[in-house]
N, C-alpha and C positions, 0 to 999 in steps of 0.2 A: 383667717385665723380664728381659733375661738373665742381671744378677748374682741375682734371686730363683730364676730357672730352675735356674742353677746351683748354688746352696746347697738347695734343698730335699734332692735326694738325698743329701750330705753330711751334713745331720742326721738323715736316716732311718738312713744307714749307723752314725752315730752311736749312735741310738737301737739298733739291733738289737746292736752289739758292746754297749755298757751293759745291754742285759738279758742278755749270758751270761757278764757280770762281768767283764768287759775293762775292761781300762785304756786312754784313748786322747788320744794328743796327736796333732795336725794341727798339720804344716806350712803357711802360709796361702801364697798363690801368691805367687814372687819379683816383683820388681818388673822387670818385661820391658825395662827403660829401659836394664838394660844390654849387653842386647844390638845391638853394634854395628854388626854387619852390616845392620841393619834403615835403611832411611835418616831423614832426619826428611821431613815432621814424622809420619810411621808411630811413628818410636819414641816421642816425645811421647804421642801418644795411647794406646799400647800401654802407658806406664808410668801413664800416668792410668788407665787401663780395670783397670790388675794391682793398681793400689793399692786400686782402692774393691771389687773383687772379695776383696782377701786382707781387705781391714776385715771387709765383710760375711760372711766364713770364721771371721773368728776370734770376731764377734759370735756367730753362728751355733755354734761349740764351746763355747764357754764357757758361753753359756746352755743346749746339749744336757746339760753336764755332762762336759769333754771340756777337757782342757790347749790351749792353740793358743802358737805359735810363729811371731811375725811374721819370715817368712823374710828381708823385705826389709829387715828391722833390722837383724836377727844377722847375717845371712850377705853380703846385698847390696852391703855399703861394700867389703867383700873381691872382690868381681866387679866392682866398676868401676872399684878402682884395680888391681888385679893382673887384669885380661883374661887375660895370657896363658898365665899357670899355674890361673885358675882354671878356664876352659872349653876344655872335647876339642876338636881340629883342627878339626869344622865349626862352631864359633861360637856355639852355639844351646846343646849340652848342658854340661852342668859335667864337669871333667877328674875321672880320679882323686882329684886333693886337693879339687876344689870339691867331690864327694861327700863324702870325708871329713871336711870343715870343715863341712859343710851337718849333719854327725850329730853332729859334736863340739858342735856349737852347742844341737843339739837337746835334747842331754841333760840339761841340768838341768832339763826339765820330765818327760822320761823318767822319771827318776829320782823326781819328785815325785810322780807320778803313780802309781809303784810301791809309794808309800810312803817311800820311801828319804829325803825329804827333805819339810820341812814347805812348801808351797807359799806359804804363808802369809806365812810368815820371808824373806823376800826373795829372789824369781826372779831372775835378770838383767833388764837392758832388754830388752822386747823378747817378754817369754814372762808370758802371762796364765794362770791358773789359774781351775778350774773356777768357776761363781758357786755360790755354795750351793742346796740346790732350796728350793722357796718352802715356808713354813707354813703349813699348809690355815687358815681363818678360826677361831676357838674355841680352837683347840691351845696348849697354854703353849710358849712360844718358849724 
């Protein structure tokens, strides 16, 4: 399928920054629905297609071992009620501040991820932490 097409590289990229000790949080795709210029029912579909895509992204991080940040949570209610401060003159990219709001957002998995905060202990809505890696069979837990 094209959301498995898609996520595969994602957890390899995954995988290769975790073997040289990186820390890694993923953005999971916004949800395209707010882009207005798109007419319906394109945007419809386009915000269903973004949804089960960022699911399967942030499924796909968490189980690599990898923070995810559902964009369309944190950041998204901001881009569809504020259009016009949050996305630059063509419609399509986020302005100035929707970049900044989109990193302000991100950080408390940043930060969890760096250590700096227990993941554990209550993320925001919105921001999943790694799943733990599994116990091989025999091993005391």
């Amino acid at each position: 399928s094209p959301v498995t097409d898609s996520v595969k590289p994602l957890e390899e990229a995954i995988a290769r920054l975790r073997e040289r000790g990186t820390a890694v949080v993923v953005g999971t795709c916004p949800d395209l629905g707010a882009l207005r210029p798109v007419p319906q029912p394109l945007r419809a579909l386009g915000s269903r297609a973004s949804r089960q895509l960022a699911a399967a992204q942030a499924a796909a991080a968490v189980r690599s071992g990898a923070h995810a940040v559902s964009l369309a949570e944190v950041v998204g209610p901001f881009f569809i009620t504020n259009p016009d401060e949050m996305f630059s003159l063509d419609r399509f990219h986020p302005s100035a501040l929707g970049y900044k709001r989109t990193a302000k957002a991100m950080l408390p998995s940043v930060l969890a991820a760096l250590g700096e905060h227990d993941a554990h202990q209550g993320l925001p809505f919105g921001h999943l932490p790694p799943e733990p890696p599994p116990v091989p069979p025999g091993d005391p837990a």
